[in-house]
C-alpha positions in Angstrom: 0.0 0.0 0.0 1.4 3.6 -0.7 -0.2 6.0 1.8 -1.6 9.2 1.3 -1.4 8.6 -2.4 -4.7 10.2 -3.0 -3.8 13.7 -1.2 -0.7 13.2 -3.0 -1.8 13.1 -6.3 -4.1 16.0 -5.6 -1.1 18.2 -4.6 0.9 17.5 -7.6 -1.8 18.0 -10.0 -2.5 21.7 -8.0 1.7 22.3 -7.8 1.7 21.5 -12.0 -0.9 23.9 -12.5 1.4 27.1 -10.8 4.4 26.6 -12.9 2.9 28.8 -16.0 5.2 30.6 -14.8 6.8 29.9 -11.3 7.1 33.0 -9.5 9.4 33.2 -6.2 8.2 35.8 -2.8 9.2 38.4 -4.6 7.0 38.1 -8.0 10.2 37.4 -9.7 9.7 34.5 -12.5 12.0 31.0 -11.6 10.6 29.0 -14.0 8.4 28.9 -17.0 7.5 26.8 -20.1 8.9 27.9 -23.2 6.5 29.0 -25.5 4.1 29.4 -22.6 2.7 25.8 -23.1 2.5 23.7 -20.2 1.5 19.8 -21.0 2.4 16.2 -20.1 2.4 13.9 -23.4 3.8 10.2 -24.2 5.9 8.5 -26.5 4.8 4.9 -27.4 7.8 2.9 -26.6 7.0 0.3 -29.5 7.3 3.3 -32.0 11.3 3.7 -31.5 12.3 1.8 -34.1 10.7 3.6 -36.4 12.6 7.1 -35.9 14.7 8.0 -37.8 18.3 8.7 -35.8 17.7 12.8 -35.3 21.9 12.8 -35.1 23.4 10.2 -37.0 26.7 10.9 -34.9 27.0 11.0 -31.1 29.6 12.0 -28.5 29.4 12.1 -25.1 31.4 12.9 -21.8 31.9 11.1 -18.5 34.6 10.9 -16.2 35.4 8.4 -13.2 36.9 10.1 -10.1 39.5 8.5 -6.9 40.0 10.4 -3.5 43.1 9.4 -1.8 44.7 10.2 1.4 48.1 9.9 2.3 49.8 9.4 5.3 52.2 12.5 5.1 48.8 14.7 5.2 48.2 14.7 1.6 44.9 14.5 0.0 44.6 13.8 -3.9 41.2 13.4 -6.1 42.0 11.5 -9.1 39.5 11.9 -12.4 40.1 10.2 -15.8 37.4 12.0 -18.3 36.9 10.6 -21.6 34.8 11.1 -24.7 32.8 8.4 -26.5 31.7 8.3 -29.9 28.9 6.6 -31.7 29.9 5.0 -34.6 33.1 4.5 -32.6 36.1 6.2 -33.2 39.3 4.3 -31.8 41.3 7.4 -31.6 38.9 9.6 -29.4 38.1 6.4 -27.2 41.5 6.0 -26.4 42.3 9.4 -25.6 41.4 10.9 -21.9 42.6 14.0 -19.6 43.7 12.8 -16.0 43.6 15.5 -13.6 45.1 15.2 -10.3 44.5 17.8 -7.5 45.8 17.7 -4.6 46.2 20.0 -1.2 48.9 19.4 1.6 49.5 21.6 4.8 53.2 20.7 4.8 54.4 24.3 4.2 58.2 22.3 2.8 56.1 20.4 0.4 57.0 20.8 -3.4 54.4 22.5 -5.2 53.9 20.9 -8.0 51.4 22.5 -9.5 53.1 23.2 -12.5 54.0 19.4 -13.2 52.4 18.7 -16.1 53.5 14.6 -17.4 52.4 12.1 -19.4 51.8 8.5 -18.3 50.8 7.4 -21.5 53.3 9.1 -23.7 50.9 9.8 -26.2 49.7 13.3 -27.6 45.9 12.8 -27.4 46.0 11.7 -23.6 46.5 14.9 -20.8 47.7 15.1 -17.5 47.0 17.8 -15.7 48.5 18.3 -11.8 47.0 21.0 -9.9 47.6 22.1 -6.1 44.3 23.5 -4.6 45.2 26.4 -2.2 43.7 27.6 1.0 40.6 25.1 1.4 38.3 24.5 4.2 39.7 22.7 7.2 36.7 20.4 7.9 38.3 17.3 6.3 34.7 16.0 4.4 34.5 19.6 2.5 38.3 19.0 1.7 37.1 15.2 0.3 34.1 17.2 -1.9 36.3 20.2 -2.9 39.1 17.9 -4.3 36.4 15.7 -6.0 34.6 18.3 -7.8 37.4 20.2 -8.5 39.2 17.4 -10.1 36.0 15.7 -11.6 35.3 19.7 -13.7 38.1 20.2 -14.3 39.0 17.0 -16.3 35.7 16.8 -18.2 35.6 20.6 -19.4 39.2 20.9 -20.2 38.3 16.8 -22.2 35.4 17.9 -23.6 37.1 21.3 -25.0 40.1 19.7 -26.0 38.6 17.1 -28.7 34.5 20.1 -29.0 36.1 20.8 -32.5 35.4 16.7 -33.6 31.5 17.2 -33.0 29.4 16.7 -35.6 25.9 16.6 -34.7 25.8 16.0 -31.2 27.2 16.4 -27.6 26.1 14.9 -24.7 27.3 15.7 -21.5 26.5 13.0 -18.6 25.1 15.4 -16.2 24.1 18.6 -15.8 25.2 21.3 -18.7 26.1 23.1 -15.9 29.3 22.7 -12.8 26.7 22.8 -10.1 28.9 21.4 -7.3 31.0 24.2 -8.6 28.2 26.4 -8.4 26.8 25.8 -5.5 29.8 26.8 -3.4 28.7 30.5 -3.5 25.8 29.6 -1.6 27.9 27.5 1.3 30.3 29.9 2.7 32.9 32.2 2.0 35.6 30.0 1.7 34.5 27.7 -0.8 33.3 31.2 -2.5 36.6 32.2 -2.3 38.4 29.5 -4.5 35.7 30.3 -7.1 37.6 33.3 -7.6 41.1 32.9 -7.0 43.9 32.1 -9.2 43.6 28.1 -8.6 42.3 24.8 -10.1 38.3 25.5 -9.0 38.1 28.5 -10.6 39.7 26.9 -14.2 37.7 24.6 -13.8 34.2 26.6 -13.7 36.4 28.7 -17.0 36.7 25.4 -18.9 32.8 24.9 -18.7 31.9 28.6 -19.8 34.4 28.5 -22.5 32.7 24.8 -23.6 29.6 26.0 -23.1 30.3 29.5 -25.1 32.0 27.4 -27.9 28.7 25.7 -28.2 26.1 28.6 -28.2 27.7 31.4 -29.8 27.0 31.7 -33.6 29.5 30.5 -36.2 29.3 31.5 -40.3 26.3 32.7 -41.8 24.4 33.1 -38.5 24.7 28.8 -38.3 25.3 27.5 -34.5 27.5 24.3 -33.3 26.3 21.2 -33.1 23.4 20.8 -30.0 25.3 21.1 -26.5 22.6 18.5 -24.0 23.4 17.0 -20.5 21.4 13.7 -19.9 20.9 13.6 -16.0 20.0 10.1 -14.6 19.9 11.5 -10.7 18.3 14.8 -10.8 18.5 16.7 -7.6 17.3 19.8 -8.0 15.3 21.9 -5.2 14.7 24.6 -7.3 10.3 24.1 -7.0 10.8 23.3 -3.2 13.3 26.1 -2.7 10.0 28.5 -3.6 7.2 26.5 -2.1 9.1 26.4 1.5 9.2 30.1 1.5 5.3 30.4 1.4 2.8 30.3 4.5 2.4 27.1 5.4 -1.5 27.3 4.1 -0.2 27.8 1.0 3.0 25.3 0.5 1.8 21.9 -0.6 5.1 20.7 -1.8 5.6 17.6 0.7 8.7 15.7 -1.8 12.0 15.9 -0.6 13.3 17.2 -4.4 11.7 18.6 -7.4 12.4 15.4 -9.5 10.4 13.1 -6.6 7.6 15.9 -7.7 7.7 15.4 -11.1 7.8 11.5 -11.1 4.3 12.0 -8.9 2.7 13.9 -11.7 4.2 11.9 -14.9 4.2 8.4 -13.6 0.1 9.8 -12.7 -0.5 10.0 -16.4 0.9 6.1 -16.8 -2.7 4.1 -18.0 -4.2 2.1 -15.0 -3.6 -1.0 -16.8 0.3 -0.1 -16.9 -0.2 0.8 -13.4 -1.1 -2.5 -11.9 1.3 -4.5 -13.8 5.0 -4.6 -14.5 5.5 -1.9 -17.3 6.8 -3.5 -20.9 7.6 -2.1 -24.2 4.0 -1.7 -25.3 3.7 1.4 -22.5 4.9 4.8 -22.6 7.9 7.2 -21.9 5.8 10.4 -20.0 7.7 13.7 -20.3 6.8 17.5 -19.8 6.9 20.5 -21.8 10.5 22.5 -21.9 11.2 24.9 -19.0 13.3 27.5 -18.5 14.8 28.0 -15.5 16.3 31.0 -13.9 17.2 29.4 -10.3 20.1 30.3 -8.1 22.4 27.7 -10.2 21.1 28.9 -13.4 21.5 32.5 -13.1 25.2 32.5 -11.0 26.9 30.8 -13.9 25.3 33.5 -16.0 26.8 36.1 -13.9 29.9 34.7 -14.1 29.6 34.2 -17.6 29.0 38.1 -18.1 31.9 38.9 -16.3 34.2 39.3 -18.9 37.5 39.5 -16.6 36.5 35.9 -15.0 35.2 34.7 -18.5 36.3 36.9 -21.5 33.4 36.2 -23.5 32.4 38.9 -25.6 29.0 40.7 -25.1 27.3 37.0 -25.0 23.3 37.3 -26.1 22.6 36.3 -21.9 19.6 34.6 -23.3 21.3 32.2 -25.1 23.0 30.5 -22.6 19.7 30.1 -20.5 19.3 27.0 -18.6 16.1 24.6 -20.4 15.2 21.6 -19.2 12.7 19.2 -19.8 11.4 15.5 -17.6 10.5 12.6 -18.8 9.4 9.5 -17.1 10.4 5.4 -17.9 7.6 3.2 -16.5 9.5 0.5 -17.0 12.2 1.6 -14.4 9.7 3.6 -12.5 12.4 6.5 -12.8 12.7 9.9 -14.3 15.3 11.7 -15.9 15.8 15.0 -17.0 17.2 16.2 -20.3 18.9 19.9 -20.3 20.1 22.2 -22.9 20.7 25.9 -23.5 18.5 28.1 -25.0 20.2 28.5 -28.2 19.0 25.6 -29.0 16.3 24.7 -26.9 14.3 28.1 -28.7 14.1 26.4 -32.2 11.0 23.9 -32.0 12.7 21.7 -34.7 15.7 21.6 -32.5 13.5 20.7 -29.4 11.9 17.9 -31.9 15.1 16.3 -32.9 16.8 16.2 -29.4 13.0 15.0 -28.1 13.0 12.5 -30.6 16.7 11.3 -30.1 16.1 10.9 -25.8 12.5 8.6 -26.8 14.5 6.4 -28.9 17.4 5.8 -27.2 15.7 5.3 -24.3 12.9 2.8 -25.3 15.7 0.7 -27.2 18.1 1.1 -24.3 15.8 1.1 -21.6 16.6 4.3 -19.7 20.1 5.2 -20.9 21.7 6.0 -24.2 24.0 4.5 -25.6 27.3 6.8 -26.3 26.9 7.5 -22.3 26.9 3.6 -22.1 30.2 3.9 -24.0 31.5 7.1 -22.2 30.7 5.3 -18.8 32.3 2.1 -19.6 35.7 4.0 -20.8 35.8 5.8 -17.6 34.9 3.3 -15.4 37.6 2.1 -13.2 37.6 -1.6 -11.9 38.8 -2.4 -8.2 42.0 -3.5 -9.6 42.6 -0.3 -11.4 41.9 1.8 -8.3 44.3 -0.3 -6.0 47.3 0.2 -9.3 46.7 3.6 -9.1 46.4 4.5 -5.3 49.9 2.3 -4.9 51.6 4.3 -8.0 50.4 7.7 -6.6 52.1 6.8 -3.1 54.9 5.4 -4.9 55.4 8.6 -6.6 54.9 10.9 -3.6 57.3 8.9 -1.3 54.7 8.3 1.2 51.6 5.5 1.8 48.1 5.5 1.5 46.4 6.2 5.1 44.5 3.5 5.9 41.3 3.0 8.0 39.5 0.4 10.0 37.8 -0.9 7.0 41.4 -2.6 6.2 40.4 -4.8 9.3 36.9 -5.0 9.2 36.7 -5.9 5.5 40.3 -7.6 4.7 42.6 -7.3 1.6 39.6 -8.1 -1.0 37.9 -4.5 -0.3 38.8 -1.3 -1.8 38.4 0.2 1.6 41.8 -1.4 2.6 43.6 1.3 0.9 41.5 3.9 2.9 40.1 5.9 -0.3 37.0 5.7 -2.4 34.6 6.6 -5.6 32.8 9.5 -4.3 
């Protein structure tokens, strides 16, 4: 039995209703449909097969990132990022940018910041070694700062490095957006801080406004760039709850703990009964919304930095352009939703929204939730246990010191990866 589904329902339905447009406490509009259509529609799953591929070629983006501490007080986040292609392209697959960043306190420590190597002795692979200055002392916002640092700035300066190679389509796994990045602003000063010093953090929120401006701005003859989309399998976003918790009680009716539990309520509501009460198969329907644009916290920071033209050096960019569109849709078959984002210099063309629609509906109903070159991107990045342990001993190897191990070593013996006292985060 799922309590209170009733009420529930009713709440979602009324929620839907106020986002033509979403307006925060102080009338300002958040969020509103493009086109100032709201609606829920399907896509027959069974009808896949017959769509033409909107982008007969695909790349996409991912990255697998490593924290490691050391026993000499080191920390280090490791992240390989990669780019897959579909048809494959052996070149591009085997290239990838390794970034290493790393913070010590150890004021005799080499800084070696400016140690830029190359395992692979190869041209199309990167390393890229990085001290991150001044951090937060608490040591699990030291873990998060090295992570996202790391995990940015291998995937924007990747995904720049080889931007030149796509031909129809780029597809980023995640949010268009750094919003780890991002959201520091909002956490405290310190984090705010490395935003806008001279460090790693702050190249790597520049490598994802100069990817994201290579993308939107216009090239010859008024044309754009090949269609710059993030494919989010875990949306988070708090951006509908963020405005609903600042009403009177009597008037906040938003009772999910993120806005993407909110939309699965009202898409999964519009699954037919029949669906409903039995295991979903390929004769149901992918649900999705309308496209939104959204001018939250996230969205409209990284267009303040992007306007900055000392922090960005883009030139007089059209700030509409680089708006933040979204749209959801729902697979009944996984009972999960995802959200598909773009900017709005692409998202503002109704063909363009049609042909990226069309390419999410039939990758997912042949692939059941996930698309392919992401399948690709994910498996080139992904790092086995082995791999991990090879490259946590070559790191402490390198750095004349050992990897600080924790009680995990005893409570789960040699086979875990917890013996070596890091992990995926």
């Amino acid at each position: 039995m799922e309590y209170y589904s009733d009420g529930t329902n009713e709440s979602a339905s009324s929620i839907w209703k106020r986002l033509n447009p979403l307006k925060n406490e102080k009338g300002k509009t958040i969020l509103q449909p493009i086109d100032s259509e709201l609606y829920i529609k399907t896509f027959p799953i069974r009808d896949a097969p017959s769509i033409e591929p909107p982008f007969p070629t695909q790349n996409a983006v991912d990255s697998g990132t490593l924290y490691v501490p050391f026993t000499n007080g080191m920390s280090l986040a490791y992240s390989r990022a990669v780019m897959a292609t579909e048809p494959t392209d052996k070149k591009l697959h085997s290239s990838d940018t390794v970034t290493m960043c790393y913070h010590t306190s150890d004021l005799l420590a080499p800084n070696l910041s400016s140690d830029f190597f190359n395992i692979y002795d190869s041209p199309d692979n990167t390393m890229i070694m990085t001290k991150l200055s001044d951090p937060p002392n608490e040591n699990e916002i030291l873990e998060s700062v090295l992570h996202a640092t790391a995990l940015y700035l291998s995937e924007g300066s990747h995904a720049l490095k080889w931007a030149n190679s796509v031909k129809d389509i780029l597809i980023l796994d995640g949010p268009i957006f750094p919003v780890a990045l991002l959201g520091w602003h909002h956490v405290n000063p310190d984090l705010q801080n490395l935003l806008f010093a001279n460090g790693p953090s702050r190249r790597a929120l520049k490598a994802y406004i100069d990817l994201i401006d290579s993308f939107v701005k216009p090239i010859i003859d008024g044309e754009h760039s090949p269609p710059l989309i993030g494919f989010v399998k875990r949306p988070r976003s708090t951006t509908i709850r963020s405005i609903f918790n600042r009403l009177p009680p009597e008037m906040n009716s938003f009772i999910w703990p993120h806005d993407s539990s909110f939309f699965k309520q009202i898409l999964s509501s519009h699954v037919s009964p029949q669906v409903r009460k039995r295991a979903a198969t390929n004769n149901s329907d992918l649900v999705y919304t309308n496209w939104f644009i959204s001018k939250s916290g996230i969205a409209s920071l990284f267009g303040e930095f992007l306007i900055d033209h000392e922090f960005s050096g883009v030139d007089s960019p059209d700030h509409s352009s680089y708006d933040l569109t979204f749209f959801m849709i729902y697979d009944p078959r996984l009972d999960v939703v995802f959200r598909v984002e773009s900017p709005y210099a692409f998202s503002h063309n109704p063909s363009m929204r049609e042909k990226i629609e069309n390419f999410i509906f039939k990758e997912m109903a042949i692939h059941k939730g996930t698309l392919s070159t992401i399948n690709k991107a994910d498996h080139l990045a992904r790092m086995s246990n082995p791999e991990k342990e090879s490259i946590g001993k070559l790191l402490a190897t390198h750095f004349h010191t050992r990897i600080d191990l924790n009680y995990n070593c005893i409570r789960w013996g040699s086979s875990s990866m917890d013996q070596l006292g890091y992990r995926d985060l």
